[in-house]
DRENTORTI-556299 format. One line per 8 residues: number of its first residue (from 1); their letters; for each residue z, x, y of N, C-alpha, C, CB. Coordinates in steps of 0.02 Angstrom, whole numbers. Glycine has a CB too. Example, Ala and Ser with C-alpha at 12.3 -4.5 7.8 and 13.67 -1.06 7.14 Angstrom:
1) as) 390/660/-284/390/615/-225/390/660/-165/452/565/-224 | 354/642/-112/357/684/-53/394/645/2/286/704/-30
***
This chain:
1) xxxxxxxx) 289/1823/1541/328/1818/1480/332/1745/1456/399/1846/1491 | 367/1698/1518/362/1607/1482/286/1606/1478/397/1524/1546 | 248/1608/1496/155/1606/1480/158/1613/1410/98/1679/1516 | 151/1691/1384/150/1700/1319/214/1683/1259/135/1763/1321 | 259/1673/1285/318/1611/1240/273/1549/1229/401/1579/1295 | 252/1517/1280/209/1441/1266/169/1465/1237/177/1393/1321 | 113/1483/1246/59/1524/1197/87/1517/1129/50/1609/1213 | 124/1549/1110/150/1583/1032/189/1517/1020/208/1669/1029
9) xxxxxxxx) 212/1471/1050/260/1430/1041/190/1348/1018/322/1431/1127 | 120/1355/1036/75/1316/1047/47/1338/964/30/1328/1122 | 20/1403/936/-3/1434/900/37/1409/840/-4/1499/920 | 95/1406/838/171/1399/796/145/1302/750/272/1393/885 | 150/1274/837/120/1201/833/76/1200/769/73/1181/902 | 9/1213/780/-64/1207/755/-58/1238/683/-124/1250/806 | -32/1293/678/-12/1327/602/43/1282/563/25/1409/613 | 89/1262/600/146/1204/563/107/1163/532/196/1155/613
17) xxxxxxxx) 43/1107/579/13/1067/582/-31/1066/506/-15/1072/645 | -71/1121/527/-100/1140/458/-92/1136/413/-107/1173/444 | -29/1175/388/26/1171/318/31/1109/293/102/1190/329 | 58/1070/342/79/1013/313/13/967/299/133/981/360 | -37/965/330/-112/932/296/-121/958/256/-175/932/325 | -116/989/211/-133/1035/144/-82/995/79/-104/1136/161 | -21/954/120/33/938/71/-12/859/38/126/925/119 | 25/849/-20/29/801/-28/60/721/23/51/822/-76
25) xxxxxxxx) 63/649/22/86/625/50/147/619/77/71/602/35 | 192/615/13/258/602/34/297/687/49/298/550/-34 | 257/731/50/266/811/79/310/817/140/193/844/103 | 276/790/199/278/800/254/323/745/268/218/806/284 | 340/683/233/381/633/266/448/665/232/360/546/249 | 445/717/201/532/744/187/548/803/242/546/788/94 | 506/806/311/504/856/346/519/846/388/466/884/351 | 533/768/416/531/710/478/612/741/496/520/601/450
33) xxxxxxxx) 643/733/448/720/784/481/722/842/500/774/797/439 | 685/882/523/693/945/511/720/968/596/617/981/475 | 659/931/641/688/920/712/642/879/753/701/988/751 | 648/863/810/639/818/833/572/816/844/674/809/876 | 529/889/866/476/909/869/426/904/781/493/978/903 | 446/910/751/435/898/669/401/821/657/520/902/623 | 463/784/684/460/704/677/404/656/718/531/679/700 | 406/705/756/345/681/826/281/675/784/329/752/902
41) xxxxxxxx) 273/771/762/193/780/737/184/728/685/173/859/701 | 236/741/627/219/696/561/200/615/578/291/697/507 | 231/578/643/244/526/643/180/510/680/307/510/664 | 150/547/725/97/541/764/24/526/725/97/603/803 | 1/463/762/-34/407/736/-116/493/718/-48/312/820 | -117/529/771/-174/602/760/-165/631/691/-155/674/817 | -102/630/680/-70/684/615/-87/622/571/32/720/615 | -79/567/557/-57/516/508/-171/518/476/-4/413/565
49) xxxxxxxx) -184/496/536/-253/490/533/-304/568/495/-269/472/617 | -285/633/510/-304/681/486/-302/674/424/-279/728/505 | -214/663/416/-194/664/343/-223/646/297/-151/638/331 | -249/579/312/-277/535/278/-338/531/255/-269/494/301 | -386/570/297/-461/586/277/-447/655/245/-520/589/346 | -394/714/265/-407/775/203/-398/744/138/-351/842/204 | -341/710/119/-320/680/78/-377/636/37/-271/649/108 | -401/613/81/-466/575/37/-537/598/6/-490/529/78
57) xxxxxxxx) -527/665/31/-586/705/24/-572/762/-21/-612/728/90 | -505/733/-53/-470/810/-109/-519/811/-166/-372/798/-155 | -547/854/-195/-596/853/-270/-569/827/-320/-616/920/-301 | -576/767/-357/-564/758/-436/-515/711/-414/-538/826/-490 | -510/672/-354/-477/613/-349/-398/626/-362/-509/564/-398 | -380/691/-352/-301/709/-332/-246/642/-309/-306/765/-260 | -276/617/-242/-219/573/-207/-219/501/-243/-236/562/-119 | -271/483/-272/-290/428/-287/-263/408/-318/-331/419/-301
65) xxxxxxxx) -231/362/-337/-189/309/-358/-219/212/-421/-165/294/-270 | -197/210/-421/-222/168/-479/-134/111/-467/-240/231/-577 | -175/67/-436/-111/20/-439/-119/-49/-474/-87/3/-366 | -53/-79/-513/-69/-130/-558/-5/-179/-558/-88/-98/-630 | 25/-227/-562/50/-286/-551/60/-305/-623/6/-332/-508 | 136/-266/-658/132/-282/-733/190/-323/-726/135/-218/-792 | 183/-390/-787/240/-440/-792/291/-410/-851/210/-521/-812 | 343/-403/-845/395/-388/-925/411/-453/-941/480/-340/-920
73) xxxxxxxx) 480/-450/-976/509/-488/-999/555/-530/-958/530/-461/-1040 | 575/-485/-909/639/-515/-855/599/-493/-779/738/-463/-868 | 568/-450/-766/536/-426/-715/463/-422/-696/553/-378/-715 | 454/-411/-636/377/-392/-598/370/-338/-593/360/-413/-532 | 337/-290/-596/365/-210/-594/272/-210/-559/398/-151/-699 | 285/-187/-489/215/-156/-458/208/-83/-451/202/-181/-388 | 170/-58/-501/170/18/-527/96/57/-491/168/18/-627 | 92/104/-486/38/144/-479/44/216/-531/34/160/-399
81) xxxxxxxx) -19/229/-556/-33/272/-583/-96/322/-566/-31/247/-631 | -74/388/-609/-137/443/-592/-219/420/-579/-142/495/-658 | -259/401/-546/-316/388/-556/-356/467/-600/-343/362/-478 | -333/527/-585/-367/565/-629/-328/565/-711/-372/638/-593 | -276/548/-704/-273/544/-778/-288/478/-829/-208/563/-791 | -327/435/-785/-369/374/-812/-437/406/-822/-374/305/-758 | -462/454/-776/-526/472/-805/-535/536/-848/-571/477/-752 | -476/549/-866/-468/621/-922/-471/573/-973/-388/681/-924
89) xxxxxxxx) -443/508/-986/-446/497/-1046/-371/492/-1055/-484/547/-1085 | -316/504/-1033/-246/509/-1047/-210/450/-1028/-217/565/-1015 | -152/419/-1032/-118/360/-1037/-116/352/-961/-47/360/-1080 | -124/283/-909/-99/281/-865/-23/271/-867/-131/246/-836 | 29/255/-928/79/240/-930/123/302/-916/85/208/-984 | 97/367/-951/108/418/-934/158/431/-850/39/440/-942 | 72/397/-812/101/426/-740/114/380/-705/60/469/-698 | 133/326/-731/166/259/-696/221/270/-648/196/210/-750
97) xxxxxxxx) 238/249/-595/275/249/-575/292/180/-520/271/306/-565 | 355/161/-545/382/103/-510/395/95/-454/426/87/-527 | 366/43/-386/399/59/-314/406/-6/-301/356/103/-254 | 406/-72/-338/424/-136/-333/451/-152/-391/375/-178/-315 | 509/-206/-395/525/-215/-464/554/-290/-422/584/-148/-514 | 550/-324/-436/570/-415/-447/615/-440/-516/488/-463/-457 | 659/-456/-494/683/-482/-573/697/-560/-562/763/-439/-607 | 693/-583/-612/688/-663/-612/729/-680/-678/602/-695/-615
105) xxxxxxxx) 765/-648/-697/821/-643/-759/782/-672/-841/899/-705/-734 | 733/-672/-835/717/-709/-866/689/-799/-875/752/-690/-883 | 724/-826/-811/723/-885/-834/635/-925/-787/812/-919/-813 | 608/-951/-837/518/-956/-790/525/-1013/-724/436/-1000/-858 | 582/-1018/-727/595/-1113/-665/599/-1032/-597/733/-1204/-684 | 629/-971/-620/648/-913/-578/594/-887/-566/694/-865/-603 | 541/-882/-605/474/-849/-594/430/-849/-525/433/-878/-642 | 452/-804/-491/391/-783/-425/345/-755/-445/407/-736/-369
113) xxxxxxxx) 288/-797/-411/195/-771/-426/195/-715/-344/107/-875/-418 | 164/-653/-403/150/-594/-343/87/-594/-387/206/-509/-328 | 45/-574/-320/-44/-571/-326/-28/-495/-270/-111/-666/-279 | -73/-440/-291/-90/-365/-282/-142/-387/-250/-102/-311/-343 | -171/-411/-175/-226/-450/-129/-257/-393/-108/-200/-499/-63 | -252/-316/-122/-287/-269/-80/-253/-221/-66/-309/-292/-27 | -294/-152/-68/-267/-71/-19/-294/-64/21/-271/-2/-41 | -276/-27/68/-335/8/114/-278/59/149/-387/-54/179
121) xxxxxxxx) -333/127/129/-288/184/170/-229/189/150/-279/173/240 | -194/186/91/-131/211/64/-93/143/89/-103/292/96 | -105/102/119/-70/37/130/-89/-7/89/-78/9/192 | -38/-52/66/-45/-105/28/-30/-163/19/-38/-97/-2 | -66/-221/6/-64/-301/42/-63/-342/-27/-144/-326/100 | 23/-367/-31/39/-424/-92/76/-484/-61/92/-392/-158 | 45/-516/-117/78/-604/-104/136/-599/-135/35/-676/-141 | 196/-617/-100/224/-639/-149/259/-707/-131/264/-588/-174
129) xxxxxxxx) 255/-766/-180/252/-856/-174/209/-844/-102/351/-914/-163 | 227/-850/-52/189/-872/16/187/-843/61/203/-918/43 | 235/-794/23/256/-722/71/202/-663/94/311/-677/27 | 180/-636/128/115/-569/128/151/-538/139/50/-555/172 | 137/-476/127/188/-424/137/141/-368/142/247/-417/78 | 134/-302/180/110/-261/194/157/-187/170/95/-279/257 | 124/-141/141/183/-108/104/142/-30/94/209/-157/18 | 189/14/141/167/78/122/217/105/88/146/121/175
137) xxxxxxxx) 187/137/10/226/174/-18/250/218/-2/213/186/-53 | 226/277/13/257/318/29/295/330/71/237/342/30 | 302/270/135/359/278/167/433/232/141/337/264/238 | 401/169/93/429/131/84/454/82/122/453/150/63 | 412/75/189/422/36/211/377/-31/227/442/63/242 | 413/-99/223/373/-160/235/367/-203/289/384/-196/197 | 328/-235/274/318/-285/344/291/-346/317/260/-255/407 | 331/-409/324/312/-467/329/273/-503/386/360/-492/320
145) xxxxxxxx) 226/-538/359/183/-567/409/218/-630/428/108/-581/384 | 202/-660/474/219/-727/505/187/-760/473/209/-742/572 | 218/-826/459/197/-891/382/130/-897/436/267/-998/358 | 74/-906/374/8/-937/368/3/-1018/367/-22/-911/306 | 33/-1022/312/36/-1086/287/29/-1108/214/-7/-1115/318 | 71/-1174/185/42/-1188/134/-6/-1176/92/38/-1217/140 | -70/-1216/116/-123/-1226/88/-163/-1169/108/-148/-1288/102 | -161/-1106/112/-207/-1043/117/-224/-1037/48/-173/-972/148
153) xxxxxxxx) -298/-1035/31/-311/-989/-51/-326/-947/-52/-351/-999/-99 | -351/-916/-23/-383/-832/-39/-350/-783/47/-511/-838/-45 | -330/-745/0/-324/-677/42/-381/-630/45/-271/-636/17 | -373/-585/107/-421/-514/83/-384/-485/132/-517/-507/90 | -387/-406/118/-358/-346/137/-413/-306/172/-327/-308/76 | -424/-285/229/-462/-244/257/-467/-183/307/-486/-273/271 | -491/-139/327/-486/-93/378/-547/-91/403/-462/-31/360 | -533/-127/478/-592/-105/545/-601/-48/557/-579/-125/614
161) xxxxxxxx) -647/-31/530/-658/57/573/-672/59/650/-735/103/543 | -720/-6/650/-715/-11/741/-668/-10/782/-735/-61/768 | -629/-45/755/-561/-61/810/-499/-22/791/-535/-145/808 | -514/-2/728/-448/54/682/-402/30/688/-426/128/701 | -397/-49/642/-351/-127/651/-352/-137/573/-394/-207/705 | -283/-149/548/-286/-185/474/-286/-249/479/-230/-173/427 | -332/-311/445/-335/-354/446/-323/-384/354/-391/-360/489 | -303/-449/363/-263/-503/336/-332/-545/342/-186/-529/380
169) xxxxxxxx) -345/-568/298/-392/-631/292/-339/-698/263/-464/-611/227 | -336/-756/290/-320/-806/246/-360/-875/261/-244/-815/249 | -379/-892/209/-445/-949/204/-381/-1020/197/-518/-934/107 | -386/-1065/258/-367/-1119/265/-434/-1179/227/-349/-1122/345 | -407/-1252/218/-466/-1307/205/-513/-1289/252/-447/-1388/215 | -539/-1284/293/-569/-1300/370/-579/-1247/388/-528/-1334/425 | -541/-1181/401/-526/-1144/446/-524/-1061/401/-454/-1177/483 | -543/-1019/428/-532/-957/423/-468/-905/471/-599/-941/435
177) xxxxxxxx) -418/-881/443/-387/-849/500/-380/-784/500/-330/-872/511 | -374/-726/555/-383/-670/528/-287/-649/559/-466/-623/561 | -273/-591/523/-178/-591/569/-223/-508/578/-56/-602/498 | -204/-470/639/-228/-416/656/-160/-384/639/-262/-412/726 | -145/-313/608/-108/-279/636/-71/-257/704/-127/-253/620 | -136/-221/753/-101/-235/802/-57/-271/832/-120/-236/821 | -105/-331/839/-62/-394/904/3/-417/860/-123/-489/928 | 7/-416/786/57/-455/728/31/-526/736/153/-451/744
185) xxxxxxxx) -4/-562/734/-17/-638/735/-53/-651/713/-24/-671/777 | -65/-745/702/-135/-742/633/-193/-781/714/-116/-833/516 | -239/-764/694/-290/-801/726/-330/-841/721/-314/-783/740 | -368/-919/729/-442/-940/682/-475/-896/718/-480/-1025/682 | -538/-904/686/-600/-869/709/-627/-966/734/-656/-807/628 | -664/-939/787/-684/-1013/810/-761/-1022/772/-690/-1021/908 | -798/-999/738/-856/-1004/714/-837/-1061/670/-886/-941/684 | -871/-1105/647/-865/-1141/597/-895/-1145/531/-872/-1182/616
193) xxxxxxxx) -839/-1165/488/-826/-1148/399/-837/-1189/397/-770/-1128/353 | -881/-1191/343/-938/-1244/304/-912/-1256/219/-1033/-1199/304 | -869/-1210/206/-871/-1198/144/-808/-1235/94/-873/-1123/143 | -813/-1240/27/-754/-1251/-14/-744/-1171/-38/-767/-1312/-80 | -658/-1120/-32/-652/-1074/-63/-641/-1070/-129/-622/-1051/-39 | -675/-1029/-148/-646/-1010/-223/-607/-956/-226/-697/-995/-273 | -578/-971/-298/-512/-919/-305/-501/-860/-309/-484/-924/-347 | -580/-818/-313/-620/-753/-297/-588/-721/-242/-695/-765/-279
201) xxxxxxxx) -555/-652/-246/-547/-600/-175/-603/-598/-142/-530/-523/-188 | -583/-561/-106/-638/-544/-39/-649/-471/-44/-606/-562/47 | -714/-444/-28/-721/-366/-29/-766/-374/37/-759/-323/-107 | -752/-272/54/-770/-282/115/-838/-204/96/-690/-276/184 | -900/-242/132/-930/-183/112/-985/-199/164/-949/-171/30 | -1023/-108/204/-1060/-149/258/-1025/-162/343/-1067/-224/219 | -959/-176/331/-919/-200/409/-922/-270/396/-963/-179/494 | -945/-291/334/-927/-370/312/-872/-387/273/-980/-400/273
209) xxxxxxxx) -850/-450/285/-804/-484/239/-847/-518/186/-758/-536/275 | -843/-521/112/-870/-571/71/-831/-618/12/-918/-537/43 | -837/-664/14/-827/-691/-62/-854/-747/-78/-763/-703/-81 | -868/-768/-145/-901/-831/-160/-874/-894/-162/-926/-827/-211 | -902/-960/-108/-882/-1011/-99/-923/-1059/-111/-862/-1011/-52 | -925/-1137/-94/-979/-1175/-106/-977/-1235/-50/-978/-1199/-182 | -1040/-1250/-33/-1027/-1294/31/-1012/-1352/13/-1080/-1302/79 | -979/-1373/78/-921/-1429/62/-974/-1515/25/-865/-1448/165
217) xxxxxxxx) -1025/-1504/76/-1076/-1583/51/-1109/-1579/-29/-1161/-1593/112 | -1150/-1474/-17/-1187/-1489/-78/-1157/-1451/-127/-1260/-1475/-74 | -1157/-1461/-199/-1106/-1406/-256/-1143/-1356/-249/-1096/-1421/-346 | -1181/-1294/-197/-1204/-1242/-220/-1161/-1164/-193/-1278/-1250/-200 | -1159/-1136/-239/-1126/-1090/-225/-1158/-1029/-207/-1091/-1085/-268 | -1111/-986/-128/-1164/-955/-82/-1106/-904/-93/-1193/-989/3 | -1132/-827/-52/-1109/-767/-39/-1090/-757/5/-1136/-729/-44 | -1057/-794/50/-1005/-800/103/-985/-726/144/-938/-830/65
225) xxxxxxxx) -1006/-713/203/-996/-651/246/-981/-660/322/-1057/-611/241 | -930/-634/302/-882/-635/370/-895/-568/422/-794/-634/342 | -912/-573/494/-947/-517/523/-889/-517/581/-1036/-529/545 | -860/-450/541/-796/-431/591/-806/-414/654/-759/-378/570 | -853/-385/683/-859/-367/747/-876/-430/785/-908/-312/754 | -920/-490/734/-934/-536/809/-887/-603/767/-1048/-559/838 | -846/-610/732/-813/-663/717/-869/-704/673/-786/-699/783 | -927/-703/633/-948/-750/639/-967/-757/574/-986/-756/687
233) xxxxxxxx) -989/-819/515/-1009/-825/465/-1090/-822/445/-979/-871/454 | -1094/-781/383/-1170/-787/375/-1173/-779/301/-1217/-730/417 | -1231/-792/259/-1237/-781/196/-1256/-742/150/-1254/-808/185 | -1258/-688/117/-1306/-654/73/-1333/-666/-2/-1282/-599/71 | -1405/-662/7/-1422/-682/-52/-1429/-666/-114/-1454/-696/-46 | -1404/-698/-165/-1393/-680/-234/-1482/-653/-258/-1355/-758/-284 | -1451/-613/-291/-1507/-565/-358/-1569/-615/-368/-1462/-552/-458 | -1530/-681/-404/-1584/-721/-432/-1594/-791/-384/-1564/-740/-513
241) xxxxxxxx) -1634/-837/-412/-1630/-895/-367/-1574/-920/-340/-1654/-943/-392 | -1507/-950/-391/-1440/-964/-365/-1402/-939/-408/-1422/-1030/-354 | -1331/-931/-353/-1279/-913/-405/-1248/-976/-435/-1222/-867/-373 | -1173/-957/-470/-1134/-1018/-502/-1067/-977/-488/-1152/-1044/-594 | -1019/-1019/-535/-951/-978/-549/-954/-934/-585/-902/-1007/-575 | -1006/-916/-614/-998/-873/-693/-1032/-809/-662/-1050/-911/-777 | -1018/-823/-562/-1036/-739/-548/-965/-717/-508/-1120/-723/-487 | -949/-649/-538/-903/-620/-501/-905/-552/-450/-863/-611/-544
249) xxxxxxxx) -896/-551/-378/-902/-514/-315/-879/-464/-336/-873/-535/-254 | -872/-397/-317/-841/-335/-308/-890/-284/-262/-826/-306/-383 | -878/-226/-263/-886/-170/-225/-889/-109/-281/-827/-164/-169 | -963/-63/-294/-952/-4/-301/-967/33/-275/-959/13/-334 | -940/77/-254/-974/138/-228/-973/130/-139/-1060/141/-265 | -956/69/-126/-954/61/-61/-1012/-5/-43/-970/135/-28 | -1043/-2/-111/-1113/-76/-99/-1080/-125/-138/-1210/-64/-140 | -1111/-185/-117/-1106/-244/-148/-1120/-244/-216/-1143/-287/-119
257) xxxxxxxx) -1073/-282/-255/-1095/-293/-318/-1069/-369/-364/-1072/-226/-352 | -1114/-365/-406/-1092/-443/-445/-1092/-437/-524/-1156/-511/-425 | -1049/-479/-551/-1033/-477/-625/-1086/-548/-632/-935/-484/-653 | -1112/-558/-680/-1154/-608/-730/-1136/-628/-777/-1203/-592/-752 | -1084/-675/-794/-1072/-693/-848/-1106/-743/-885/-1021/-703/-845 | -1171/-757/-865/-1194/-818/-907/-1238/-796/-964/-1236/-870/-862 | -1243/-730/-997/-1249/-711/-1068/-1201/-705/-1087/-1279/-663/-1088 | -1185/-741/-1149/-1122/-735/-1192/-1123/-679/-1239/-1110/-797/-1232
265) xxxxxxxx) -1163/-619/-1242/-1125/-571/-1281/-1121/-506/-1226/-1165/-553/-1359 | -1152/-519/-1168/-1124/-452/-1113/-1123/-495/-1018/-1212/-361/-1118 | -1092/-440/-1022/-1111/-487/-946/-1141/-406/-885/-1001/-543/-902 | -1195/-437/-850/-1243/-390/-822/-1203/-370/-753/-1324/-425/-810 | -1211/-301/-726/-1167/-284/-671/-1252/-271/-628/-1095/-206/-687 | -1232/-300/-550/-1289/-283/-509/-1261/-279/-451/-1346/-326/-509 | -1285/-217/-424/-1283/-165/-369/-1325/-194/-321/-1305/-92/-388 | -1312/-200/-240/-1367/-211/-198/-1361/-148/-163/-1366/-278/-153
273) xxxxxxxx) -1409/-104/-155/-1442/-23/-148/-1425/-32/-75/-1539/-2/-170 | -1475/-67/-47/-1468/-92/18/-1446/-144/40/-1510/-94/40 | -1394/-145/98/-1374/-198/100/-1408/-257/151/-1315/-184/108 | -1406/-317/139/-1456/-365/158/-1516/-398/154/-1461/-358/187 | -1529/-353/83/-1606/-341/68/-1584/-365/7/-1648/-263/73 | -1629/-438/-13/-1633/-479/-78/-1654/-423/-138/-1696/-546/-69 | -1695/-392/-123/-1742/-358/-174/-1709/-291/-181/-1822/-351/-149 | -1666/-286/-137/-1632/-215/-176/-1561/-213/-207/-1626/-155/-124
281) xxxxxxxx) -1569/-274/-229/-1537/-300/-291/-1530/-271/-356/-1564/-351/-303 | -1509/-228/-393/-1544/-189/-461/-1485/-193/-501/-1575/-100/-452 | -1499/-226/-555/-1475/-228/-630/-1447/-152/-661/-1544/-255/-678 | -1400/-143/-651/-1376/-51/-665/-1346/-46/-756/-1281/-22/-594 | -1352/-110/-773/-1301/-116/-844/-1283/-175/-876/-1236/-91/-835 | -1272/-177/-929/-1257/-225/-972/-1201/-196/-1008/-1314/-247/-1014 | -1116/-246/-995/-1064/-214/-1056/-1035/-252/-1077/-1016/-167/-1044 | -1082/-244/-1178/-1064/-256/-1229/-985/-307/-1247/-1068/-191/-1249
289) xxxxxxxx) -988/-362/-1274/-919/-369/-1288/-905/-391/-1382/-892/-432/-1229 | -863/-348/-1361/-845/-373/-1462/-829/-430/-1482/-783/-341/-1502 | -804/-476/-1439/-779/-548/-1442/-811/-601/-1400/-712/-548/-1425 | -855/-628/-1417/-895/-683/-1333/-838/-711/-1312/-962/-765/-1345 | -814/-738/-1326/-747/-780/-1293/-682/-744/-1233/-702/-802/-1366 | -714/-670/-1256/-667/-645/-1209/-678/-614/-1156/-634/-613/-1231 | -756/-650/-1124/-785/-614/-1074/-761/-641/-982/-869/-623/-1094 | -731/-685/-1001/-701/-715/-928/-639/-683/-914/-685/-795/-926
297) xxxxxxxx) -618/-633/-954/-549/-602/-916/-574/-526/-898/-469/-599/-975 | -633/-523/-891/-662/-433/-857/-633/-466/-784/-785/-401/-857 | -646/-398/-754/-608/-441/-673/-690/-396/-637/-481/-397/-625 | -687/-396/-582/-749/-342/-543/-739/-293/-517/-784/-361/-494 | -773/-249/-529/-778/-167/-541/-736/-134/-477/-869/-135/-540 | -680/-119/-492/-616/-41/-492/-643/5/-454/-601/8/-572 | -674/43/-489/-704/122/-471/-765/149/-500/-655/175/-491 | -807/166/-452/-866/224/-460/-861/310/-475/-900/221/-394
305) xxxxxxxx) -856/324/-539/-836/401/-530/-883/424/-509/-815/442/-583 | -859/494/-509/-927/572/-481/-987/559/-513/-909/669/-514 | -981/546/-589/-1001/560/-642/-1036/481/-660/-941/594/-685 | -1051/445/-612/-1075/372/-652/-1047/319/-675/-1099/379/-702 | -978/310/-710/-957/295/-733/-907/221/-687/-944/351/-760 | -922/179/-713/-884/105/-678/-829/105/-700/-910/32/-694 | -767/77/-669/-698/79/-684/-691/-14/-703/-645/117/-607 | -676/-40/-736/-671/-101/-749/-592/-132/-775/-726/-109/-798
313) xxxxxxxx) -575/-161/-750/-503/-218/-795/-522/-281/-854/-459/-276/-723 | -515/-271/-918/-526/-306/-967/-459/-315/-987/-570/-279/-1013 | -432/-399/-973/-374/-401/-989/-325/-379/-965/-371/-388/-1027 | -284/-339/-1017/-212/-299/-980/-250/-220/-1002/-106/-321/-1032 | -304/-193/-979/-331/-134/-1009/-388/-119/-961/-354/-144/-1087 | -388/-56/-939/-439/-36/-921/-476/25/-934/-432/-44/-877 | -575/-12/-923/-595/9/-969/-642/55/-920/-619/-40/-1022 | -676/126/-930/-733/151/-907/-799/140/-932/-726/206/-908
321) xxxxxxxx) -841/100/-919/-939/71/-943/-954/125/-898/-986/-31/-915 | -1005/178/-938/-1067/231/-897/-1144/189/-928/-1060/345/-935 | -1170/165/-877/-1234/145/-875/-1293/167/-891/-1242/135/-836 | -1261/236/-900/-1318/277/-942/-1342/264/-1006/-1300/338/-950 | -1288/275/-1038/-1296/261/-1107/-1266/214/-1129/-1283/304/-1143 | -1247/146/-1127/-1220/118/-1130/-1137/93/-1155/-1258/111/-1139 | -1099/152/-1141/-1036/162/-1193/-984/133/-1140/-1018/254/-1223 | -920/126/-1158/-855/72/-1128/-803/156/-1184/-853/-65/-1177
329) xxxxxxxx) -758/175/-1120/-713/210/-1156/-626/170/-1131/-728/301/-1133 | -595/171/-1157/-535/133/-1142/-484/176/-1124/-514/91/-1195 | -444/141/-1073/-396/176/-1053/-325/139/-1049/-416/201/-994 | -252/187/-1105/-193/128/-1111/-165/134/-1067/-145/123/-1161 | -151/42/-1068/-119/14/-1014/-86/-40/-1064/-169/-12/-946 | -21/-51/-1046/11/-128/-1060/38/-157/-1013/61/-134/-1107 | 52/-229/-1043/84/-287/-985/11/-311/-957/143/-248/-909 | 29/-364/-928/-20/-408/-888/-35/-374/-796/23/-498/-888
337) xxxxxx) -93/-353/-805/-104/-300/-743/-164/-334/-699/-129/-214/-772 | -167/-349/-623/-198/-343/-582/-210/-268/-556/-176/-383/-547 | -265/-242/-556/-300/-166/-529/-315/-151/-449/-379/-157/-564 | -287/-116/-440/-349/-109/-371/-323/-10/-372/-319/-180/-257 | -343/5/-305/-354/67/-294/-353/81/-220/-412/84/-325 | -280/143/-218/-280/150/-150/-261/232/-130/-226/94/-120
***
């Protein structure tokens, strides 16, 4: 009889289990009261991890999120919106919704600078003045990192699949440091940095870290790759002979990619197919601008839909370019917005 009680009591488990992977995110974290056994499954790093790959694998980009860093009049307001109702064509304002708000009353001597440094996995990594802060929405809960330092310029946000570790990039003069999730602490990497940073994020594509810097003796500017598994720096090479500033890094689709701004009426987006390979480098598009002067505020490419289509930030607006045919469809947005996607 206790045999088949555990049995039916095990069965109960796995069917609970189920249900709740089928929910949306914040579903199952209104379930954490229910009892003690409830709080275990939901909270359990197995359940958290499932969650997270059904969730990512929903059709038509369901979970997906669209997050942006808008300034008002008196406030910071860090919003996320529908990522499918950016690609219907419908307002992201629509499905905005507020889970940071800063107020600074107005007065600009009050003004805190928050920079949106990265997602990964429904987690999310902002500056705010000197502060990092690590921030899952849906539980609403945060975590401050231990001070870096002053003089850090560039952040990057990442997830080790090897080690299944969130990492913190912060680029010192000299020095590279990484802060692991796990251990909570920042680390150098002992390899040695050659480079001056630029004010460019970091994307991670490959099991690499990248962004564009320039070495400290000569002004040339290189593709900077950080190799998480062995700590160590190496370079990848640009499309054409050299790059400059007037190229900007991103990620589509999961490959490397670069903006070209040195034609003044479009600027060229290029995909590397393969990664490491000079020559599989390929020119996917050219997008059009109605104004030359206003081609230094595109930022680098958002999102890859099903369907072809590049997700881009122009300004406080973002826009969809399909490479096919060459068209840019717009999508409303107001306020001054940093993009990313988590």
């Amino acid at each position: 009889m206790e045999a088949k009680t555990h049995q039916y009591s095990n069965k109960l488990k796995v069917l609970i289990a189920q249900i709740l992977l089928e929910l949306p995110v914040r579903s199952p974290l209104k379930f954490r009261c229910v009892s003690k056994s409830w709080l275990s499954l939901i909270s359990s790093p197995q359940f958290i991890e499932s969650h997270l790959v059904k969730s990512s694998n929903k059709d038509k980009y369901t979970y997906h999120k669209l997050l942006s860093c808008v300034l008002n009049v008196s406030t910071y307001d860090l919003k996320s919106g529908a990522l499918q109702s950016a690609l219907n064509e419908q307002s992201l304002m629509a499905t905005d919704h507020v889970f940071l708000q800063m107020d600074y009353a107005g007065d600009p001597l009050k003004q805190k600078s928050i920079i949106l440094v990265g997602s990964c996995n429904g987690l999310v990594c902002i500056e705010i003045d000197k502060d990092v802060i690590l921030w899952n929405p849906s539980t609403r809960k945060t975590k401050t990192l231990p001070p870096l330092g002053r003089h850090a310029r560039l952040y990057g946000f990442v997830y080790d699949t090897l080690k299944d570790d969130y990492i913190v990039i912060g680029i010192l003069k000299t020095k590279v440091k990484l802060y692991k999730r796990k251990i909570d602490s920042w680390r150098s990497i002992k390899d040695n940095y050659h480079y001056s940073s630029y004010h460019q994020s970091s994307y991670l594509a490959n099991g690499n870290v990248h962004w564009i810097a320039t070495l400290y003796d000569v002004w040339h500017w290189k593709i900077v790759c950080l190799d998480l598994a062995n700590e160590t720096f190496g370079e990848v090479e640009w499309p054409t002979k050299s790059g400059s500033r007037d190229w900007t890094l991103g990620v589509v689709g999961g490959c490397l990619s670069l903006f070209n701004y040195t034609i003044k009426t479009s600027v060229d987006i290029w995909i590397m197919m393969e990664y490491g390979v000079r020559e599989s480098w390929t020119k996917v598009g050219s997008v059009p601008f109605s104004n030359p002067r206003t081609n230094f505020f595109f930022s680098a490419p958002v999102f890859l839909s099903e369907d072809g289509e590049i997700m881009l930030k122009f300004k406080s607006r973002f826009v969809l370019y399909n490479p096919q045919n060459n068209s840019i469809r717009k999508i409303i947005q107001s306020g001054n917005v940093r993009a990313d996607l988590k």
